[in-house]
N, C-alpha and C positions, 0 to 999 in steps of 0.2 A: 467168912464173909459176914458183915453186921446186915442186922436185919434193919431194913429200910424203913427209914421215919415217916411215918404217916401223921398228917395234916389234922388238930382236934377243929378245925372248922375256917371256915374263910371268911373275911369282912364283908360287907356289902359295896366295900368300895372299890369302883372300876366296873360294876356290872354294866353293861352297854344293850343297849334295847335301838335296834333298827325296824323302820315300818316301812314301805314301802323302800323307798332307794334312798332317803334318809335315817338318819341317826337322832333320836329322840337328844334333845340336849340337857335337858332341866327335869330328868326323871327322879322322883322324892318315892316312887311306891311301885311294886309290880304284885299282881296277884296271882296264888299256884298255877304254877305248867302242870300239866300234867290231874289226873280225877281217878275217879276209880268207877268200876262198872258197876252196873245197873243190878238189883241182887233177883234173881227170877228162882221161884222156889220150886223146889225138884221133890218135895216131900210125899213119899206115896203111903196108902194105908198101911202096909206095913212096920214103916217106920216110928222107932221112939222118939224120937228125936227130928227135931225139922231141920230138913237138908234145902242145902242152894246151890245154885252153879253163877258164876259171873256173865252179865248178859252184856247190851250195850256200852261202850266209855262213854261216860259222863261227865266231859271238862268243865262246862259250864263256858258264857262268854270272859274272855281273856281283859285285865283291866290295866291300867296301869292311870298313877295321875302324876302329872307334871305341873310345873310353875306356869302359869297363861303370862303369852307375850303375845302378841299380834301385829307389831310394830313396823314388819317388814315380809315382804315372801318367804321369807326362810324361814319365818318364825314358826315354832313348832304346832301351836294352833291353827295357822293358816296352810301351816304344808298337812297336816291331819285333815283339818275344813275339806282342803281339795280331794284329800281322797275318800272321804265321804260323800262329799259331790258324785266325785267319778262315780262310784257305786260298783265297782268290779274287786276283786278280791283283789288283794298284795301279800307279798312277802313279810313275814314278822319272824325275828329273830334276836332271841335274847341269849347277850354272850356272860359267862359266870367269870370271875376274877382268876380261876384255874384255867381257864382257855375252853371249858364245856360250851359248845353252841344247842339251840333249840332251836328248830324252826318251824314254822307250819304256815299257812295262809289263813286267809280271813279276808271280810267284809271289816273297814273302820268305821264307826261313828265315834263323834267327841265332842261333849261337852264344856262349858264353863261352870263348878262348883259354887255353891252358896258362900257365901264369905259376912264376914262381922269386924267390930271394928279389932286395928290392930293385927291383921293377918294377912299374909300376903296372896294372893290370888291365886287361886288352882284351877285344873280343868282334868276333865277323864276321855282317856279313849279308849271303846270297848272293841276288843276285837271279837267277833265271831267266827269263831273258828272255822273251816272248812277242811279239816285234814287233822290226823294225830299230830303231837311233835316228835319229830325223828331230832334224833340226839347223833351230837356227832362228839367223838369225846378228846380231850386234849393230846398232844403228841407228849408222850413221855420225857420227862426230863433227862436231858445226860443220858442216855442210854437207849 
């Protein structure tokens, strides 16, 4: 039996980022899932050497920035607006072009970017997180 081809890496193209019960349309950037914990030091007199153990996960707030349109309800700045309005947590889930999902909840806020001449306009919405992301992983191909 040959041994199975593994993937040297995946394009960014197709990644899909859902915020509440919408689908982000015009996403250019998303920033790490996922942090690393908090380092709390375990070092006792004895020790030559300073020791740690991993404390709190440290994700940081969750970003992503998209193209600003505003132009109608559905536009992605005004359906973000509103769930910053609301002020209650939503669903965020970012799907990878291999089929990987991430998902967590969060509070949105979102901005409109500084912009100069010649550039098209952007805006950022920050999630804050409320939950790890639990990973859910693709179903196998063929098999």
């Amino acid at each position: 039996m040959p041994d199975p081809i593994t993937r040297q890496g995946f394009a960014s193209i197709g990644v899909s980022v859902k915020i509440g019960t919408t689908t982000i349309s015009n996403v250019t950037d998303i920033s790490d899932i996922g942090g690393t914990p908090s380092e709390l030091d375990a070092t006792c007199l004895k020790d030559s050497i300073k020791k740690s153990v991993p404390g709190v996960q440290d994700t940081k707030a969750w970003e992503i920035t998209y193209l600003y349109d505003n132009t109608d309800a559905t536009s992605d700045f005004r359906v973000l607006r509103g769930l910053q309005t609301a002020g209650d947590p939503v669903a965020v889930e970012v799907t990878m072009p291999d089929g990987t999902k991430f998902a967590t909840t969060a509070f949105i806020s979102t901005y409109v970017v500084g912009t100069k001449v010649d550039e098209l306009l952007t805006a950022k919405a920050v999630a804050y997180l409320q939950s790890d992301w639990a990973v859910t992983n693709p179903v196998a191909q063929g098999g």
